[in-house]
MDTraj code that builds the backbone (N, CA, C; nanometers):
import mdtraj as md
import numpy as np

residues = "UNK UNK UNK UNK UNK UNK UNK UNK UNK UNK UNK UNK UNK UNK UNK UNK UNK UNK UNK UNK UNK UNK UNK UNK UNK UNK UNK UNK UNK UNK UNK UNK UNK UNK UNK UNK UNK UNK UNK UNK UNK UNK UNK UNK UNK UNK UNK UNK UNK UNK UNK UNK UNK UNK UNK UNK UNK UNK UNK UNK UNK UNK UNK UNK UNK UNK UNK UNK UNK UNK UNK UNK UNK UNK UNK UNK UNK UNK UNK UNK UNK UNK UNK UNK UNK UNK UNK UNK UNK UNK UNK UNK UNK UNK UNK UNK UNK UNK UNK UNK UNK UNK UNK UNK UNK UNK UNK UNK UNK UNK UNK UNK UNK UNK UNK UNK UNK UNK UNK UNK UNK UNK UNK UNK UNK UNK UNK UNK UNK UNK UNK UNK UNK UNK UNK UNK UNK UNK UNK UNK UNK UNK UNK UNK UNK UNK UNK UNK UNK UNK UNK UNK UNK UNK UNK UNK UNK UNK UNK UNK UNK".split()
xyz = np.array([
    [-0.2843, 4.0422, 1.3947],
    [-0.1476, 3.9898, 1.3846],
    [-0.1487, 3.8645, 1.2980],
    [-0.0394, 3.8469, 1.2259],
    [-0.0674, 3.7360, 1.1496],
    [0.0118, 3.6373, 1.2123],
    [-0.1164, 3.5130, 1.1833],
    [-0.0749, 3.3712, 1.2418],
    [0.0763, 3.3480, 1.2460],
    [0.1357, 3.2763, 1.3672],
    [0.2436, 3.2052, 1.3682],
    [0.2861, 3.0761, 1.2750],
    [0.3455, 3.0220, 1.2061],
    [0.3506, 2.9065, 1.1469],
    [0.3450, 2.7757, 1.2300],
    [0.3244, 2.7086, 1.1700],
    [0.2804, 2.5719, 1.2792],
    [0.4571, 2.5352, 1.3121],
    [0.4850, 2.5030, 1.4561],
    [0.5813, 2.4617, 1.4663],
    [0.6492, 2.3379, 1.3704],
    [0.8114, 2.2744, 1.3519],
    [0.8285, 2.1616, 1.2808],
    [0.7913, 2.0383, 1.3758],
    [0.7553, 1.9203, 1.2998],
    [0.7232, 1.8044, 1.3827],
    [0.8455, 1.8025, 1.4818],
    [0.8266, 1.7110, 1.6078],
    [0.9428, 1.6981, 1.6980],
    [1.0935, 1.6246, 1.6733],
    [1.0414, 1.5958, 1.4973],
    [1.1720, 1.5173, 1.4585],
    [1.2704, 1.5719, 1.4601],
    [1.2777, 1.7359, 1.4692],
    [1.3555, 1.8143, 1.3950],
    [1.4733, 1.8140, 1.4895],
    [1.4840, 1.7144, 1.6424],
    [1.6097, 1.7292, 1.6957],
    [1.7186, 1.6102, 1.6376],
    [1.6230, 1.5493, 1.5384],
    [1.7533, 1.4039, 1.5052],
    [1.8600, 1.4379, 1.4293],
    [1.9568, 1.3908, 1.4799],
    [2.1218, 1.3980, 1.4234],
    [2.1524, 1.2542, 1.3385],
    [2.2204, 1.2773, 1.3178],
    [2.2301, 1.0936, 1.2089],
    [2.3116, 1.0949, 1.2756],
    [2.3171, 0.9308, 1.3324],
    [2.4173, 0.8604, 1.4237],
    [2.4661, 0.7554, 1.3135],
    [2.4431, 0.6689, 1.2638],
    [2.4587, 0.6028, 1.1589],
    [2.4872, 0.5992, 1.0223],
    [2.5798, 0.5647, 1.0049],
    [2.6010, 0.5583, 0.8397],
    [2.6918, 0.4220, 0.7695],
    [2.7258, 0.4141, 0.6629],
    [2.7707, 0.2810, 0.6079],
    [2.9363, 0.2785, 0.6687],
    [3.0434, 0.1849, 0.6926],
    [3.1714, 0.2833, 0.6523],
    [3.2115, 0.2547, 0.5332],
    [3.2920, 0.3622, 0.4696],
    [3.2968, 0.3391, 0.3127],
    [3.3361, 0.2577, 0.2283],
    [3.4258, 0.1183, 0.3033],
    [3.4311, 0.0000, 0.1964],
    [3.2579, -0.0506, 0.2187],
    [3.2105, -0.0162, 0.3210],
    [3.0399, -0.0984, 0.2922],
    [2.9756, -0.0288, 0.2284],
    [2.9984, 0.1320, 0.2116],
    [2.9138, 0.2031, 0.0930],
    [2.9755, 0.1842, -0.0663],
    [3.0951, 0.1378, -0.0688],
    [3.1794, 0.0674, -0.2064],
    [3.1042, -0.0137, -0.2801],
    [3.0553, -0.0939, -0.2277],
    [2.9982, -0.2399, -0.1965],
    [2.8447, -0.2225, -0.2419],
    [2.7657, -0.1163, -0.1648],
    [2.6805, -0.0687, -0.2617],
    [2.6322, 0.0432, -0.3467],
    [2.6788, 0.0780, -0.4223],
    [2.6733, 0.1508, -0.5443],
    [2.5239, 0.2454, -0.5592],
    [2.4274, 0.1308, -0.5572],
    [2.3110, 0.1882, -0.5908],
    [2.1930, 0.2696, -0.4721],
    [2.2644, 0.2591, -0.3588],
    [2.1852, 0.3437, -0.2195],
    [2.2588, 0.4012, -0.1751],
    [2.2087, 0.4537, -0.1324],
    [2.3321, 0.5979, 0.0114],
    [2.2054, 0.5674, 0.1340],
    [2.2561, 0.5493, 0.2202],
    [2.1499, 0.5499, 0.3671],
    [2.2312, 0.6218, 0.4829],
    [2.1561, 0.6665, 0.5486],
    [2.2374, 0.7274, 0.6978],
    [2.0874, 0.7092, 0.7931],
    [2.0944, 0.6863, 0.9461],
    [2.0339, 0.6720, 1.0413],
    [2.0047, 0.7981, 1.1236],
    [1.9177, 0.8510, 1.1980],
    [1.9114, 0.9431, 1.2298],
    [1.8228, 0.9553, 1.3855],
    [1.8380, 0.9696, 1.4694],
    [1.8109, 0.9698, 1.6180],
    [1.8096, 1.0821, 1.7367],
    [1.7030, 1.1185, 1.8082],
    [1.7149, 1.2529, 1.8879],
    [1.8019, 1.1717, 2.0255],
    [1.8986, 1.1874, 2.0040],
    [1.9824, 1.1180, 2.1583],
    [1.9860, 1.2226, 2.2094],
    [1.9510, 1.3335, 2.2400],
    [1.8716, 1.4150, 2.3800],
    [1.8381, 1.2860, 2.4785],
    [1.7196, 1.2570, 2.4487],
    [1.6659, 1.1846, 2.5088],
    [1.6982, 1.0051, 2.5758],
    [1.8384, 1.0635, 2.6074],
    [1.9045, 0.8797, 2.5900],
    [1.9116, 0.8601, 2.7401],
    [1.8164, 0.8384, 2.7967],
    [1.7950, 0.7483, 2.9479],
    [1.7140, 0.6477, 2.9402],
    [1.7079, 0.6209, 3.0715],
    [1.6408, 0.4421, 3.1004],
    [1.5060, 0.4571, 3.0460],
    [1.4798, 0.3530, 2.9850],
    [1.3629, 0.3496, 2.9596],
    [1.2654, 0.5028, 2.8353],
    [1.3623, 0.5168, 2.8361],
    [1.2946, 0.6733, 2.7067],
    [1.2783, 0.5700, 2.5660],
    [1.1774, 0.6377, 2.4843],
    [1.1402, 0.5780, 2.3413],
    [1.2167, 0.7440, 2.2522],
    [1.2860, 0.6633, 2.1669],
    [1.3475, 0.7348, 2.0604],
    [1.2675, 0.7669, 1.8990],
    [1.2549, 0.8313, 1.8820],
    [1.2433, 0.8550, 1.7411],
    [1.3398, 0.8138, 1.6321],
    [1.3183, 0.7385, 1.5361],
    [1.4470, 0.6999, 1.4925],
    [1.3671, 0.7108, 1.3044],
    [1.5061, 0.7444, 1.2817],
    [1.4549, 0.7851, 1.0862],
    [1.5727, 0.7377, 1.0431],
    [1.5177, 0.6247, 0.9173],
    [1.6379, 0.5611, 0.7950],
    [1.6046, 0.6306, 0.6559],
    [1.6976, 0.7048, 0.6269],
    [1.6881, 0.8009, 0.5131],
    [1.7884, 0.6899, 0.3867],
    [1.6927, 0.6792, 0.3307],
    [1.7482, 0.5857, 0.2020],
    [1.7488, 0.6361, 0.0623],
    [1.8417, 0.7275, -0.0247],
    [1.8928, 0.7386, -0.1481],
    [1.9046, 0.6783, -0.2544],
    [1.8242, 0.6283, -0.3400],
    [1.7852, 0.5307, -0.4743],
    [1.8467, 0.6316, -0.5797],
    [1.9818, 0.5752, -0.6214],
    [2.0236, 0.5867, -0.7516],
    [1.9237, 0.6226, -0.8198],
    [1.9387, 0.6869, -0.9062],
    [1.8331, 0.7258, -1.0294],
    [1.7995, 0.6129, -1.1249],
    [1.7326, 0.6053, -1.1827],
    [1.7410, 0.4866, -1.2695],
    [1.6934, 0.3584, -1.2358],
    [1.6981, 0.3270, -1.1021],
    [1.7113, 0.2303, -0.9849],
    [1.5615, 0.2275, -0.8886],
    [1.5593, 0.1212, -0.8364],
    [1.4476, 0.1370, -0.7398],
    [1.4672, 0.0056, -0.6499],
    [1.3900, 0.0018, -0.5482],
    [1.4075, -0.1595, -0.4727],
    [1.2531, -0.2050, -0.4406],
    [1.2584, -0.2850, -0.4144],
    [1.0919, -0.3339, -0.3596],
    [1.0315, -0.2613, -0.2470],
    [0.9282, -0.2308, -0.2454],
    [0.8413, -0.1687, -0.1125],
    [0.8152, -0.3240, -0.0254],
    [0.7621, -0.2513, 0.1180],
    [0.7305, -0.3400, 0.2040],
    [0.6122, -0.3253, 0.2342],
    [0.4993, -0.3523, 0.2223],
    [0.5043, -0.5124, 0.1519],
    [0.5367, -0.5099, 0.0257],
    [0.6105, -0.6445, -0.0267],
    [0.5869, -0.6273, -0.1363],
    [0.5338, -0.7057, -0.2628],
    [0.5116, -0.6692, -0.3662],
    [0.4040, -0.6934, -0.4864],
    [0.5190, -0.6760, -0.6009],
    [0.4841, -0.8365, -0.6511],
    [0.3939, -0.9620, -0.5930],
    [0.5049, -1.0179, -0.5025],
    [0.3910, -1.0916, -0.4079],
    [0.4774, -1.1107, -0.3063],
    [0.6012, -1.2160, -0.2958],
    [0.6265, -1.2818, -0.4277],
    [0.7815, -1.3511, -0.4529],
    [0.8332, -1.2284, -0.4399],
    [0.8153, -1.1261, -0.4679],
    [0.9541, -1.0068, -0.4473],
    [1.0378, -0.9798, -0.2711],
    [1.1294, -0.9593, -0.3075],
    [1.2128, -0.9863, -0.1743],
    [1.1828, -0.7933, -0.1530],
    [1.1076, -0.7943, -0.0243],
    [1.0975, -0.6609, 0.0549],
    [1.1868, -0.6073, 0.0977],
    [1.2156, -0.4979, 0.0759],
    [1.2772, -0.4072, 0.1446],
    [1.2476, -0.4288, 0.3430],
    [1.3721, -0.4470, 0.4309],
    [1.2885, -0.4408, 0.5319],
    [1.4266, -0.4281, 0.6060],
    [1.4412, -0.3839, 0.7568],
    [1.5270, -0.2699, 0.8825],
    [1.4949, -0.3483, 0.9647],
    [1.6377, -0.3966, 1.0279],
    [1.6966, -0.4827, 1.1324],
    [1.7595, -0.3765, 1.2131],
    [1.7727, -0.4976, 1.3436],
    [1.8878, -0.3749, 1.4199],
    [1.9262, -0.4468, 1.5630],
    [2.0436, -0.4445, 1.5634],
    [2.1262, -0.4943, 1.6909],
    [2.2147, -0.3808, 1.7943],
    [2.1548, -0.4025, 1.8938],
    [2.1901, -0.2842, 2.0103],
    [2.3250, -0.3798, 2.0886],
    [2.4248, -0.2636, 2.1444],
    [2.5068, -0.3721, 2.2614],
    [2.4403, -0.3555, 2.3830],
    [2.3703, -0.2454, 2.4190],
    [2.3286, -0.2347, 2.5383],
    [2.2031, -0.3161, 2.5802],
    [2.1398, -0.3670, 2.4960],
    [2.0161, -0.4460, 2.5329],
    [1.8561, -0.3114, 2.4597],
    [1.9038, -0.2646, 2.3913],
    [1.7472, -0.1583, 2.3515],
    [1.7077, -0.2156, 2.2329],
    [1.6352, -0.1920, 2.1974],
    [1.5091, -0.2429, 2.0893],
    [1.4482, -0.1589, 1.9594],
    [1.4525, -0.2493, 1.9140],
    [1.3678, -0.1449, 1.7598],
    [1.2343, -0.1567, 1.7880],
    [1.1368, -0.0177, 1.7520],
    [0.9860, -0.0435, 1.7313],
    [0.9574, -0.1118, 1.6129],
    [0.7954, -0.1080, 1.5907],
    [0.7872, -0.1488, 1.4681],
    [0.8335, -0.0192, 1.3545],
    [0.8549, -0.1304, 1.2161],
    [0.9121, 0.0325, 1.1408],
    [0.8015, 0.0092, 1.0557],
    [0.8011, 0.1262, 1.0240],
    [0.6996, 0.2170, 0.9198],
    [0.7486, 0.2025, 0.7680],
    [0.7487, 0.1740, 0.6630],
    [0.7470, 0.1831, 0.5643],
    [0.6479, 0.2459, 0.5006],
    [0.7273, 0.3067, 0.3986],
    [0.6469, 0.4310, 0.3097],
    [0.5660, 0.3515, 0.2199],
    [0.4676, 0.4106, 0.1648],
    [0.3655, 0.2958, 0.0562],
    [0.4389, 0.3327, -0.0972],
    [0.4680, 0.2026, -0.1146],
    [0.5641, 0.2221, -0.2456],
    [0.4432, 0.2216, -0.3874],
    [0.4896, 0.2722, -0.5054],
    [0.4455, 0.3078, -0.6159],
    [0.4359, 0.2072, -0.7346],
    [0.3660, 0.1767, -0.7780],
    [0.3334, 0.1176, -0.9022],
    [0.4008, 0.1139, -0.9762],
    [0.5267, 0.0133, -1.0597],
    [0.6082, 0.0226, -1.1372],
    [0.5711, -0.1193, -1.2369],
    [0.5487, -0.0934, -1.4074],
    [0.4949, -0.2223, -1.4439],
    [0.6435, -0.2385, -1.5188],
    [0.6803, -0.4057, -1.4661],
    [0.7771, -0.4616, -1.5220],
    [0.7830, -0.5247, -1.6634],
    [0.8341, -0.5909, -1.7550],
    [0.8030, -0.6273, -1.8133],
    [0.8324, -0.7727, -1.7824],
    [0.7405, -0.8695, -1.8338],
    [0.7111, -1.0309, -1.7667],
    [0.6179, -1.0606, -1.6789],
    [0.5590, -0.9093, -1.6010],
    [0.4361, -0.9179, -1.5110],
    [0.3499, -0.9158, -1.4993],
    [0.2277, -0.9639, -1.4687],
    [0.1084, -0.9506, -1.5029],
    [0.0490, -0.8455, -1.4438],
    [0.0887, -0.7726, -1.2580],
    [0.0716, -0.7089, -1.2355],
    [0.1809, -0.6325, -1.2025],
    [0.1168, -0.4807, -1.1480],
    [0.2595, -0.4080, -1.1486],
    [0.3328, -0.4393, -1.0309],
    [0.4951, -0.4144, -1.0037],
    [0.5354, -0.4284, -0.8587],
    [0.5388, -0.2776, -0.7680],
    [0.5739, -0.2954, -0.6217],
    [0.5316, -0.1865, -0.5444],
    [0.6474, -0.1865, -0.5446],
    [0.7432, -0.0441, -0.5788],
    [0.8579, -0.0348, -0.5234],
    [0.8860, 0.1185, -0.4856],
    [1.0232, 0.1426, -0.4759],
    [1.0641, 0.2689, -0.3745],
    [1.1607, 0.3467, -0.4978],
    [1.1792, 0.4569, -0.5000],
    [1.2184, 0.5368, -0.6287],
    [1.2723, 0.6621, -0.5349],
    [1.4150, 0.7177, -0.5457],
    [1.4226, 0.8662, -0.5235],
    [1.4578, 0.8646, -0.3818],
    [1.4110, 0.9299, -0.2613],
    [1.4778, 0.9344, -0.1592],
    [1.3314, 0.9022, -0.0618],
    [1.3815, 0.7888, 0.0222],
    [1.2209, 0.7342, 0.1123],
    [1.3224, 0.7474, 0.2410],
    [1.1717, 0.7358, 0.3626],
    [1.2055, 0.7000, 0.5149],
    [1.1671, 0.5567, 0.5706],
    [1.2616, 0.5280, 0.5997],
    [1.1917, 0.4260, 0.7286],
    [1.2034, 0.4841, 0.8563],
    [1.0563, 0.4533, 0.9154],
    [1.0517, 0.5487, 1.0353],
    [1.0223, 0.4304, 1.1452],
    [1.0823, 0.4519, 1.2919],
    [1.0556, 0.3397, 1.3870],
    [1.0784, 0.4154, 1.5188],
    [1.1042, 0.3335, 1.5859],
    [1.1394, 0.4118, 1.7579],
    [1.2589, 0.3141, 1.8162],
    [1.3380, 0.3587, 1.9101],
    [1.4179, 0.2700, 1.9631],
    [1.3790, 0.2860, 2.1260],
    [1.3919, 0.1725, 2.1748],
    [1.3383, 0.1292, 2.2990],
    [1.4461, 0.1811, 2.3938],
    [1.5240, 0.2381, 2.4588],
    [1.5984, 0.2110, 2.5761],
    [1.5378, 0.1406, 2.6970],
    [1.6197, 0.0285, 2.7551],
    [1.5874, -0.0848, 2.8357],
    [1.5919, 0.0433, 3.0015],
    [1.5122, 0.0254, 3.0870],
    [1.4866, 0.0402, 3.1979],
    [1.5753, 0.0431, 3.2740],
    [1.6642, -0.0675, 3.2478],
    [1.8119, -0.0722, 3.3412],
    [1.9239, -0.0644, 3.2783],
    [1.9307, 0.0371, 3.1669],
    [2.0155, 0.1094, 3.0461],
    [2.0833, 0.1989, 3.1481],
    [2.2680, 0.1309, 3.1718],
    [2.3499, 0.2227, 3.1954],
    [2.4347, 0.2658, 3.1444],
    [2.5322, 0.3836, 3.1546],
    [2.6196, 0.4703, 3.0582],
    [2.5684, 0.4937, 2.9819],
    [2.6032, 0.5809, 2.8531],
    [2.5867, 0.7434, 2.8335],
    [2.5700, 0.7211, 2.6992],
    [2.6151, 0.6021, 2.6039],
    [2.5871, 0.5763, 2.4862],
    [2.5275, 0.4155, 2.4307],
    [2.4907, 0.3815, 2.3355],
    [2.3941, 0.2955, 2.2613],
    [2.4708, 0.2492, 2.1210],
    [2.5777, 0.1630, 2.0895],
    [2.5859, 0.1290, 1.9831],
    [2.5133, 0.0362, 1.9126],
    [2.4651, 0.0694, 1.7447],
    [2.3715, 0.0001, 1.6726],
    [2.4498, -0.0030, 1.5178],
    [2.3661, -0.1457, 1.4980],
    [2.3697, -0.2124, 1.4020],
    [2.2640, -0.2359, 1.3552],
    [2.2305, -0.1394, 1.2267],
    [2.1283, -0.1217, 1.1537],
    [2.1403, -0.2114, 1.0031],
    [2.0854, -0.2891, 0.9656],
    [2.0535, -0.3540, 0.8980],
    [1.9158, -0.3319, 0.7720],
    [1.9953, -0.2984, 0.6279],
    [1.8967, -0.2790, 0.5283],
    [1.8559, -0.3566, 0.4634],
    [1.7849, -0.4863, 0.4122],
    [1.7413, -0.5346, 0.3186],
    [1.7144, -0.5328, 0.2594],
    [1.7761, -0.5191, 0.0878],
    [1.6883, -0.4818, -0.0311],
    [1.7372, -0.5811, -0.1682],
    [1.6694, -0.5525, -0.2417],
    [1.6500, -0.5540, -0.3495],
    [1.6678, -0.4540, -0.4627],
    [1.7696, -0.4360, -0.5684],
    [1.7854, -0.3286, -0.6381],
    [1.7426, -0.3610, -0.7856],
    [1.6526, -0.3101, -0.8402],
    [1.6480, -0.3223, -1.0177],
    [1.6151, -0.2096, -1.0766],
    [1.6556, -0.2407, -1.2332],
    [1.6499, -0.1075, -1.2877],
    [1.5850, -0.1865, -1.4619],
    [1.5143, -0.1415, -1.5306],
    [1.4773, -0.1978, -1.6548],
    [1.5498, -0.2905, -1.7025],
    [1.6699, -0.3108, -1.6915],
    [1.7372, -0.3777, -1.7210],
    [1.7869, -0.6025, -1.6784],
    [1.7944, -0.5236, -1.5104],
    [1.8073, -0.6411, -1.4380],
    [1.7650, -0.5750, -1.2953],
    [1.8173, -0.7164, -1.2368],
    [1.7899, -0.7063, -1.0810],
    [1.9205, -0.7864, -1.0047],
    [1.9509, -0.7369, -0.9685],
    [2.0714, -0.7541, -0.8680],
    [1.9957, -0.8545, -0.7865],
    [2.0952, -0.9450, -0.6957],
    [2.0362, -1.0403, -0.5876],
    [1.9995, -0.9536, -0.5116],
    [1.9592, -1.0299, -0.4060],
    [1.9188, -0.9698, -0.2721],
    [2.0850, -0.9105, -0.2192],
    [2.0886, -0.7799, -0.1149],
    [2.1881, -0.7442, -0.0480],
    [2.1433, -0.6868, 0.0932],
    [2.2316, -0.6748, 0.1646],
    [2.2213, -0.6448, 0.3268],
    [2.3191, -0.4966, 0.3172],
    [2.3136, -0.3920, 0.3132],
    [2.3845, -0.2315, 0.3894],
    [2.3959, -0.2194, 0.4983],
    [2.4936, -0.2596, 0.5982],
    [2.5143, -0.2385, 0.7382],
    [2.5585, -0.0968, 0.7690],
    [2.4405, -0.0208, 0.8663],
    [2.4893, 0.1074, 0.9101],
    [2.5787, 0.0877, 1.0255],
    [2.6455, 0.1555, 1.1178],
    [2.6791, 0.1289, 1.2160],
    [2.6915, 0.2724, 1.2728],
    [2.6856, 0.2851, 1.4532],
    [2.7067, 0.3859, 1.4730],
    [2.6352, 0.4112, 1.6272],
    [2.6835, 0.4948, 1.6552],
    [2.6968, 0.5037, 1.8624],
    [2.5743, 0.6012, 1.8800],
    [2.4752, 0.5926, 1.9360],
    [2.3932, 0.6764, 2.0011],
    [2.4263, 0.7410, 2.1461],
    [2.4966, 0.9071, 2.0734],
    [2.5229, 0.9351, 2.2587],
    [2.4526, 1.1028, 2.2689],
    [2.4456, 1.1405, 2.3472],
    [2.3767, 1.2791, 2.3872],
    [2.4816, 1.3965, 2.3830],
])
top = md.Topology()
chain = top.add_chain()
for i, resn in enumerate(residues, 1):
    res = top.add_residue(resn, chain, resSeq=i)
    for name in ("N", "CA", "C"):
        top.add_atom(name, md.element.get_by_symbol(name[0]), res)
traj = md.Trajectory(xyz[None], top)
């Protein structure tokens, strides 16, 4: 009989709870992000799987975390719960070698479509049925040309089962 395929990782129950609302996706032009979470699992004390799916304009890229050289402002995922739950640590993808011009070495940045991957904590004495969050992006956007300041993408959005 021929082998079964390996099942998909357990991510495959996350729904995106999060996204910009659209005067905050107006605002930034050069990313698309949405949040993504298995709220199955939304009781006291459960650890969540949680995935930030981030969309880089073409043309475009932002700094990796860490990042190189390290005056570059990192890419890096905040997050404010009302109920009292917690972000894990997040995972950042290992960003790619891009040589600027003015640099001596190259910088690490993010190109095309990346994850930030983390966990969310539910608190022990977590009551009712949903979790609103405030996800927070930090980046940096440049393109051969220039570099935009630093900007903040606020996701927002209710974790319920």
């Amino acid at each position: 009989a021929p082998s079964q395929p390996t099942p998909p990782p357990a991510t495959s129950a996350l729904r995106i709870f999060a996204r910009p609302s659209d005067e905050e996706a107006a605002r930034h032009p050069i990313l698309e992000a949405t949040a993504s979470v298995d709220a199955s699992k939304l009781v006291p004390g459960a650890t969540l799987p949680l995935v930030v799916r981030i969309k880089i304009q073409e043309g475009w890229h932002i700094n990796a975390n860490p990042a190189q050289p390290k005056s570059s402002k990192a890419t890096t995922l905040t997050a404010e719960f009302t109920s009292g739950s917690t972000l894990g640590t997040v995972v950042y993808p290992m960003g790619h070698d891009f040589n600027a011009e003015g640099f001596d070495t190259p910088l690490s940045v993010y190109e095309g479509t990346i994850e930030l991957r983390s966990t969310l904590q539910i608190p022990k004495d977590f009551v009712g049925n949903s979790e609103s969050v405030k996800l927070t992006i930090l980046y940096q956007a440049c393109n051969e040309m220039e570099c935009r300041p630093p900007s903040r993408l606020i996701l927002q959005g209710t974790i319920a089962p």
